[in-house]
Structures are given as structure tokens and as C-alpha cells.
N, C-alpha and C positions, 0 to 999 in steps of 0.2 A: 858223514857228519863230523865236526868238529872233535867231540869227544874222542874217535875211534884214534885220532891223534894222540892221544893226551899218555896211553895205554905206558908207552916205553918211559917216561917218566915219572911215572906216578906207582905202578902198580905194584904190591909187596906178597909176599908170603904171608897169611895169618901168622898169629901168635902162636907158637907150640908148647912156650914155657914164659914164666912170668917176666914182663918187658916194663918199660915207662915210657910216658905219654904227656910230654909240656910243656909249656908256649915260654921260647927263650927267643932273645933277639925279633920280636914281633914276627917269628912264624914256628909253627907245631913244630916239635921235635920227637921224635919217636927212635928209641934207645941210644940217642943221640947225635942222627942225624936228624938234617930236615926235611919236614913231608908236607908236601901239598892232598889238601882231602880234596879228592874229585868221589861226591857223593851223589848219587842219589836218594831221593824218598819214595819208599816202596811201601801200602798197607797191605799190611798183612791179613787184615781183620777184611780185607775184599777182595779176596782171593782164596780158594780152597786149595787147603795143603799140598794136596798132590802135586798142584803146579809151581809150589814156590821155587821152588829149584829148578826149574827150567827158566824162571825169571831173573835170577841170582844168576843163572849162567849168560843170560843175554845183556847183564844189565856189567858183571865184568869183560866182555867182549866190547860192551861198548870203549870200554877204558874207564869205568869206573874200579873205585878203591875203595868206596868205602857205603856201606846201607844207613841211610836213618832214616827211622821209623816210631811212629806213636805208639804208644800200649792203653788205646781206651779201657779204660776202667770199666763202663758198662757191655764190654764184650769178655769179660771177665766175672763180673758180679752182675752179673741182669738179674736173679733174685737176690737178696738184701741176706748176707749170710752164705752162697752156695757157690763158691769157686768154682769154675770151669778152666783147665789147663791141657786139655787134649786134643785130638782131633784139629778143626778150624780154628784152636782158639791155644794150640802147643806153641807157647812162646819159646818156652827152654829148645825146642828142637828147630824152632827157627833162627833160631841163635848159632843154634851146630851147625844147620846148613849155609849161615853165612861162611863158618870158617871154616866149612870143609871146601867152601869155595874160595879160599886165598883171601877173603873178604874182610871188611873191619866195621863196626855197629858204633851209629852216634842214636842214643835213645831217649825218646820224646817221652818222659815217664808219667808227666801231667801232674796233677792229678786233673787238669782242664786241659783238653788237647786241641779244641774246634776241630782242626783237621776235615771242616767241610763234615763230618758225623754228626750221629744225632746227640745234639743236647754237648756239644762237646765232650764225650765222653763219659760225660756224668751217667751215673745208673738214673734212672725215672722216679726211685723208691725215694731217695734224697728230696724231692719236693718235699713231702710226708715228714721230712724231721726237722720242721721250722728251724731251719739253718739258713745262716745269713753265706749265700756262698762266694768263695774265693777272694777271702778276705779272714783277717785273724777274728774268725766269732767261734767259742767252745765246738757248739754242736759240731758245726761242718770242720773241726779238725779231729775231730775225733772221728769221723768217719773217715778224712783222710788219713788219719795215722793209721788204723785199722788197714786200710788198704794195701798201704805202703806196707806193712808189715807185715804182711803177704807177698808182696809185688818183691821188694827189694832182696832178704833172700832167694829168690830165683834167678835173681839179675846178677847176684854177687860172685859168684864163680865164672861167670862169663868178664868180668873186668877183664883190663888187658894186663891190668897189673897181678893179676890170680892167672893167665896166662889164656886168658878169651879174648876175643874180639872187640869187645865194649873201649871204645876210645875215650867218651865224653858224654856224659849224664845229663838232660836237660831238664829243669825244674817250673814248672808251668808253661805257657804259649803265650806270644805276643799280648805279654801282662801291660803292657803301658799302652794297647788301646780299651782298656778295659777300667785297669786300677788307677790311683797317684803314688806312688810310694816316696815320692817328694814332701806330698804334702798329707798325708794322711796315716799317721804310724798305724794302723791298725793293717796298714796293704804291706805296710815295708814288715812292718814285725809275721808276718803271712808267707812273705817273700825269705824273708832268714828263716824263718823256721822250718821251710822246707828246705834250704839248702843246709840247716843246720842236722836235721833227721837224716838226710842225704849221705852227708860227710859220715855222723855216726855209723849210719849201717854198712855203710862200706868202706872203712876205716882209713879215713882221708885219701882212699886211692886213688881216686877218679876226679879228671877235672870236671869239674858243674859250670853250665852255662845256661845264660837265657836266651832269647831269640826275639827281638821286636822289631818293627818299622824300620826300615833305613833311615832314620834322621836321629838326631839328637831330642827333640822332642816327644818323640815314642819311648825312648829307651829314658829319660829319665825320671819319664813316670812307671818305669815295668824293669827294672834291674837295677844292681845292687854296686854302687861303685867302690872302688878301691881295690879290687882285685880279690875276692871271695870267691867269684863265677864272674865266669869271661864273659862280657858281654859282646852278642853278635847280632846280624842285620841281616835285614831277608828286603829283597830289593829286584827289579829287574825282570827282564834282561838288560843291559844298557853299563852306563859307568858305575865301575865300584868305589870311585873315589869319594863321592857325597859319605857313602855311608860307611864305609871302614877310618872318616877323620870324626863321623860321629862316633864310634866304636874309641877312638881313642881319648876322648873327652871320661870316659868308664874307666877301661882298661889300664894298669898304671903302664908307664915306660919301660917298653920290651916286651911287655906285657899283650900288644895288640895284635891279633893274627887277623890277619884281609879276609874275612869268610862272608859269602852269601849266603845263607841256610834256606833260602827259598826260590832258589832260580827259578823264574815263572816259565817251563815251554809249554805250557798251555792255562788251559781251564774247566773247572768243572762245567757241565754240560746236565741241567736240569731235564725231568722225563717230559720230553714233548718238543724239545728248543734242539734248534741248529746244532749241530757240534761245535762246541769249541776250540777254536785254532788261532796259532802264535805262531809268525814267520820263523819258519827254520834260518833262514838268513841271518834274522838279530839275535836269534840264539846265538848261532854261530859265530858269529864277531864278537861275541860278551865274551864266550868261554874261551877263543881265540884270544884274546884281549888279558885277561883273567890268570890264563895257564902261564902266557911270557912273562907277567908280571911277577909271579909266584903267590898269586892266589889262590884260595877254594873256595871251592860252592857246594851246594847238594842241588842237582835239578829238583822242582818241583813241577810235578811228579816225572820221576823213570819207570815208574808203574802205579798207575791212581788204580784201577779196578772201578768194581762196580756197586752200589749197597741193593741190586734186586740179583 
């Protein structure tokens, strides 16, 4: 497969001591050279522990560099008050195992992930607290604040800038098919306040991004221009050119890195329906295509798993 190519110029060492992480001359720079992400998307939350690390090993053999992954909330909070962080649900040590694998973490923090999960994320209890959600309304920030201030110290010693793996923070999921933040201050003020909670808790280390539709009309209802958080496109497989000149319509000048955050090689696959399958061949040509250019991507999925 195309990936297995990718390996000799892509691949790095994890971080072992504090490094930087940021987008010069429109592509990633990482302690001052330039690096292409070849990522994939691995859930974590569908897969039992014991195997992560067999998957982390096959998934840099393929010639990936880098993991992102969601942190559902309601795989964390499923009762309303009762953190679960061990076992199926040890984010901190899945963390370790990326970078004991040479590995690098882009992290889909949410507090709305869809990610094909239930409820995107969201715990069940949140119906119950007539909160208007994912949007600037009291109630449902204060449950996400509460989250988050759980969630983000755990994430913050893993930065890459504290000398972990964590390249690049992501703040909600393809918000512009969902929200306006064009036209609706109560989505845009929703949208800064988590990249602004963001930056605080991890003290402007981390670049923040968001991820929407490959076109310009996704993204400018679901990110935040001027250069706050990078905005990026989930597209394909196929040409990245549509979507990385909508990327630059966001992004200021130098500012714009080529990234797909959703390379499609397949599809989920409902209980009872066919499998779902996507020509290895136009994979192949995207990321062929993708790598000469000095692009990144994150396959979606390098590892989907299973919810039974």
C-alpha cells in the first residue's frame, strides 16, 4: 500500500524533552524543520486496552507518524459526576503508548465528537439539564467547562511542548455542518470560548484547530478566521486542491498547511449491511499524490473498531 512508502520520509522519534510545534511557510514545522503528518484515526474507546499497542505498532509500520483520535466525553462520564480513567477508558496511558511508539497525538477533544458514537459523545444525562446544546447557552457550558476541567489536565503534560506527543488540540467536530458562526454570535462566541478555555489551560502551547467539510462553505460557518486555530478539511480520497484553497480563505498567509484530517479508506458498516469498502487503488493515488506534494492527511479510520 501506498502508505508503507511514506515511512522513510515521514517518520520521527517521539518527543523526549520539551520541543515546538508550528505552521511557517504553509507547512507544519516541528523544532524547526518541516514535517508532513501522515496520520491516522484510531478509537480508542473501540478497542480493549490490551490490543492498543499492537495496533500502534501496525499502524507505524504502515508509515504512519502521527495518531488522532476523539476523547468521547460520554466514555468518560456515562454517570453525571463519576470519572472513569482506567482500564478501557486509560487515556493517560494511551497517550504513553503512542510515544513509546515513536508516535505523535493530534486530539479530537470535543466536547461534540460524532465520530459515528453515540449521541456524539455527549453523556445521555445532558438531555435532563435543559441545555440548549453546542452553542453559547449557560447551562451546556457549564457542563462543558466542568468536563474540560477534568479532561485538559490529563492532556497537558502530554503536549509536545511539556515534552509528549500531543502535536495539535482540536476543538469541536465539523462545527459548520451543524452551527453558523458567520452569522449567529451565540455559535461564534461557543466556538472562541472553547478555543479560548483551550489556550488557558494549556498555556498557549498547543496549536488548536478545527476540522470541517472540504469547501469553504463548511468551514465558514464552523471556524474561526484570522489565525486563532488552523483551520482544516476532511475530504476524500481524491484532489486536495479544492480543499486546502478553501483552507486558505481561514488561514492567514504562511499560515496554511495542506491537511486532510479525514481521508475516507472506507466506511462504517451498520449491524446487518454489507461491509463497507473503498478502492484501495484511489486511496492509493490520493496519498501518492498528497505525500509528493508535501501534504498530510490522517486516514479515516486506520483503525475504526467495533461499538458491540
Amino acid at each position: 500500500m501506498a502508505v508503507a512508502r511514506l515511512s522513510a520520509v515521514a517518520l520521527c522519534a517521539a518527543a523526549a524533552s520539551a520541543g515546538t510545534f508550528t505552521v511557517e511557510n504553509d507547512q507544519f514545522v516541528r523544532d524547526g524543520a518541516p514535517m508532513q503528518l501522515f496520520a491516522g484515526s484510531f478509537h480508542y474507546s473501540r478497542q480493549p486496552a490490551p490490543l492498543w499497542n499492537d495496533t500502534l505498532v501496525r499502524m507505524k509500520a504502515m508509515g504512519l507518524n502521527t495518531v488522532q483520535f476523539y476523547v468521547p466525553w460520554n466514555w468518560h462520564e456515562y454517570e453525571e459526576g463519576v470519572f472513569t480513567w482506567d482500564g478501557d477508558h486509560d487515556l493517560e496511558g494511551f497517550l504513553k503508548l503512542i510515544q513509546a511508539n515513536g508516535m505523535y497525538a493530534m486530539v479530537r477533544q470535543g466536547p461534540y465528537i460524532c465520530g459515528e458514537w453515540e449521541f456524539g459523545g455527549f453523556p445521555a444525562w445532558l438531555l435532563a439539564k435543559n441545555a440548549t446544546l453546542r452553542t453559547y447557552e449557560a447551562n451546556y457550558i457549564k457542563y462543558v467547562d466542568r468536563f474540560f476541567a477534568v479532561l485538559q489536565p490529563k492532556l497537558k503534560p502530554f503536549l509536545y511542548a511539556n515534552g509528549g506527543p500531543i502535536l495539535m488540540v482540536q476543538i469541536e467536530n465539523e462545527y459548520g455542518s451543524y452551527g453558523n458562526v458567520a452569522q449567529h454570535p451565540a455559535d461564534m462566541q461557543y466556538m472562541e470560548h472553547l478555543r479560548d478555555i483551550t489556550n488557558a489551560a494549556f498555556d498557549n502551547a498547543s496549536l488548536i484547530y478545527t476540522t470541517d467539510g472540504g469547501s469553504a462553505g463548511y468551514m465558514v460557518h464552523g471556524s474561526i478566521p484570522g489565525g486563532s486555530v488552523v483551520t482544516l478539511g476532511d475530504h476524500g480520497p481524491g484532489d486536495f486542491t479544492g480543499s486546502c484553497n478553501a483552507q486558505a480563505q481561514f488561514n492567514p498567509k504562511g499560515k496554511n498547511p495542506c491537511m486532510d484530517t479525514e481521508l475516507y479508506t472506507g466506511w462504517l458498516t451498520h449491524w446487518g449491511e454489507n461491509m463497507a469498502n473503498t478502492s484501495a487503488q484511489s486511496v492509493a493515488r490520493s496519498l501518492d499524490a498528497a505525500a509528493a506534494k508535501g501534504y498530510s492527511f490522517s486516514l479515516y479510520m486506520a483503525y475504526g473498531g467495533t461499538n458491540y
